[in-house]
N, C-alpha and C positions, 0 to 999 in steps of 0.2 A: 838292308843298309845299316852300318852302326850307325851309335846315336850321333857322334862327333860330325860323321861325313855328311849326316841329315841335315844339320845345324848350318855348318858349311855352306852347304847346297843353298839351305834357305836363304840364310846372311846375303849371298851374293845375289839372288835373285830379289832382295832390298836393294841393293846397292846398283840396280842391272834396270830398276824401274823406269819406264821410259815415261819421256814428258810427253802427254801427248795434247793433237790439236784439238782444241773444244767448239762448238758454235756462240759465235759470240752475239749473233744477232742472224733473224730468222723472221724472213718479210713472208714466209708462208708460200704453200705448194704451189707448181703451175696449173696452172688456169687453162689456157690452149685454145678456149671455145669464144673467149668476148672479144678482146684484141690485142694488139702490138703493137711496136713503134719502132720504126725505122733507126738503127744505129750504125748506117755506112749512108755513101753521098752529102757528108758533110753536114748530117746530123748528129746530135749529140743527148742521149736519154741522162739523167742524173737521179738519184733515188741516195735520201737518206739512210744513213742507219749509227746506230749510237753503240758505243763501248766506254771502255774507261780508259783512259789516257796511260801508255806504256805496254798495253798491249799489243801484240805482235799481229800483225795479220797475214797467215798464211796462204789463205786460196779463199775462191769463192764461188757458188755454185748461182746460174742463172739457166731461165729457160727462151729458144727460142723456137722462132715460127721462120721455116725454111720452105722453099718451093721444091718440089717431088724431084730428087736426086741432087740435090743442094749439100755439100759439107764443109763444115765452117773450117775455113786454114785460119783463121787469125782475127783478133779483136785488139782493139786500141783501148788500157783503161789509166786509170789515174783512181788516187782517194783521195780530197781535198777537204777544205776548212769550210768552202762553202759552195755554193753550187759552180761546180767547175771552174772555179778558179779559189782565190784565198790560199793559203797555205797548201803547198804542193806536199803530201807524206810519202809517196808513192807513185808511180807509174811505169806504160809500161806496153808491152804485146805479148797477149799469148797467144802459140800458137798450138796451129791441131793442122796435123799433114792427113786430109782424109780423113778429119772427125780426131785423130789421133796423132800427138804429138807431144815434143818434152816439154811442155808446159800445161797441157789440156787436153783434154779428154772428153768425148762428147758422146751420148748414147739415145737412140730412140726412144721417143716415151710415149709418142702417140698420132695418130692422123686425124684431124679437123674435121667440123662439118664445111669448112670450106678447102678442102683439099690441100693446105698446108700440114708436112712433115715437123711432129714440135720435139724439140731435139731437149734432153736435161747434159747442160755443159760445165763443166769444170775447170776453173786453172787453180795450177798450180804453182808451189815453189816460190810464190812470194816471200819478201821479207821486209816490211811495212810498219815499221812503228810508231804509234799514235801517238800526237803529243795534244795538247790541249793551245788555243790559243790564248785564253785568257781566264789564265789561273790554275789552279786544279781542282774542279767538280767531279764527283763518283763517277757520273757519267759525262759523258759528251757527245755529241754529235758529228758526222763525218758523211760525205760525199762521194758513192762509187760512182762513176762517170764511163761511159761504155760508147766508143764510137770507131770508125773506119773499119769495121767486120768487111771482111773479105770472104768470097767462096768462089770456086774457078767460074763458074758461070757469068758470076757479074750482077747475079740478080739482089732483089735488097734483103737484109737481114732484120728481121723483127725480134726486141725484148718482150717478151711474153707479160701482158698486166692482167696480174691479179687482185688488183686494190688493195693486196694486203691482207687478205680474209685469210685466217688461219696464222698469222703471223705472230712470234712467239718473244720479240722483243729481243733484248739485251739480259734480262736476267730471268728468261724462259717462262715468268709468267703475263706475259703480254704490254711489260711496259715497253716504253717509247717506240708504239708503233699502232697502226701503221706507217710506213716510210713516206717522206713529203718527195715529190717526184718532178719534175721538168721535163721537155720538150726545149732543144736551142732555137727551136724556130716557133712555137707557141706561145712558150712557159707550161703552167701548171697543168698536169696530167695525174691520173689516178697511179698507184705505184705498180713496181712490176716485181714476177717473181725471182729471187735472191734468195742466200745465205752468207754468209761472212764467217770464216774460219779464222782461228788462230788462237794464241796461248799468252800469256801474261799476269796480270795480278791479279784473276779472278780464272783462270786456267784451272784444269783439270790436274794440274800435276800435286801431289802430296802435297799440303805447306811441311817445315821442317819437323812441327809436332807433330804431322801426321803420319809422321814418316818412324819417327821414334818410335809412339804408340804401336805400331804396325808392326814394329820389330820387336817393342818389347812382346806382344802377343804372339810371334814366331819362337821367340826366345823360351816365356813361359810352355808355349804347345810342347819343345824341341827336350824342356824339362821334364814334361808331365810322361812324354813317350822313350826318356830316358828310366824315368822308374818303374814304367811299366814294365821294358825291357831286362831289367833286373831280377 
């Protein structure tokens, strides 16, 4: 390839950089083995987790505990300011036709010693942007809210709790967490397994210097294999 069309090639694959989604908060793997909590029949699970205000949240991954040929069509969620109510950011249903659907996606991940199927699920496609309610602090805290899971059977749907063990926080080295958790019909409960996806002002994408520097080092390389070429 001459040097020019090298250059070229690189330039555009700067300029072609996709933004992508980062984990913004990470309440830690599924658990499967201690317990769960009912999120259909008009209960309602709530579990914290903290970002920084203006961030987008894209999807989020939860795990649950299904009875043997159970597939989840659909979950009821919302993000709020405080436990399931306060300031509405978000809500919503995804859905999964057979485990699988244009919002979520849900995959086997293991069989219990008590004979429940524990499923790792995903939705997607959200677009949720976090504001703060009172003021602008780095971080803030915010409310997934997970209830009316449906599966054709009828049977109930369990959020998978893992207290949080393993959980990676908001800025990946285990601050604000683990996640404070509710039960609509208890209150407080130990937290469940999550992650919270999305991009914003601590996202994965380039900042603008990052992006310069990146190019000047393609630029420089695109030189150095220009004189070589000579």
């Amino acid at each position: 390839m001459k040097p020019g069309m090298l250059l070229l090639t690189l330039l555009c694959l700067v300029i072609a950089f996709p933004a992508a989604a980062q984990t913004l908060y990470d309440n830690g793997p599924i658990n499967g083995t201690t317990d769960a909590w009912t999120i259909n029949f008009g209960y309602i699970v709530s579990d914290t987790f903290a970002a920084n205000p203006g961030q987008v949240v894209t999807g989020f991954d939860f795990g649950l505990w299904l009875f043997p040929g159970d597939a989840l069509s659909s979950v009821d969620w919302s993000i709020t300011s405080a436990e399931n109510g306060g300031t509405t950011y978000g809500s919503g249903t995804a859905t999964f036709a057979g485990g699988r659907g244009p919002q979520g996606v849900c995959a086997f991940h293991s069989t219990n010693q008590y004979g429940y199927n524990i499923d790792d699920c995903t939705a997607s496609n959200l677009n949720v942007t976090l504001g703060s309610p009172g003021g602008k602090p780095a971080t803030s805290t915010y409310w997934l809210n997970l209830q009316n899971a449906v599966v054709p059977s009828g049977d109930p749907v369990y959020w998978d709790e893992n207290s949080g063990i393993g959980c990676n926080g908001s800025d990946g080295h285990g601050a604000n967490c683990p996640s404070m958790a509710s039960e609509s019909a208890i209150g407080t409960i130990p937290s469940e397994a999550f992650t919270i996806y999305g991009s914003g002002t601590s996202g994965t994408t380039p900042e603008p210097g990052s992006v310069v520097l990146f190019a000047s080092g393609i630029l420089g390389l695109a030189g150095l294999l220009r004189r070589k070429l000579l």
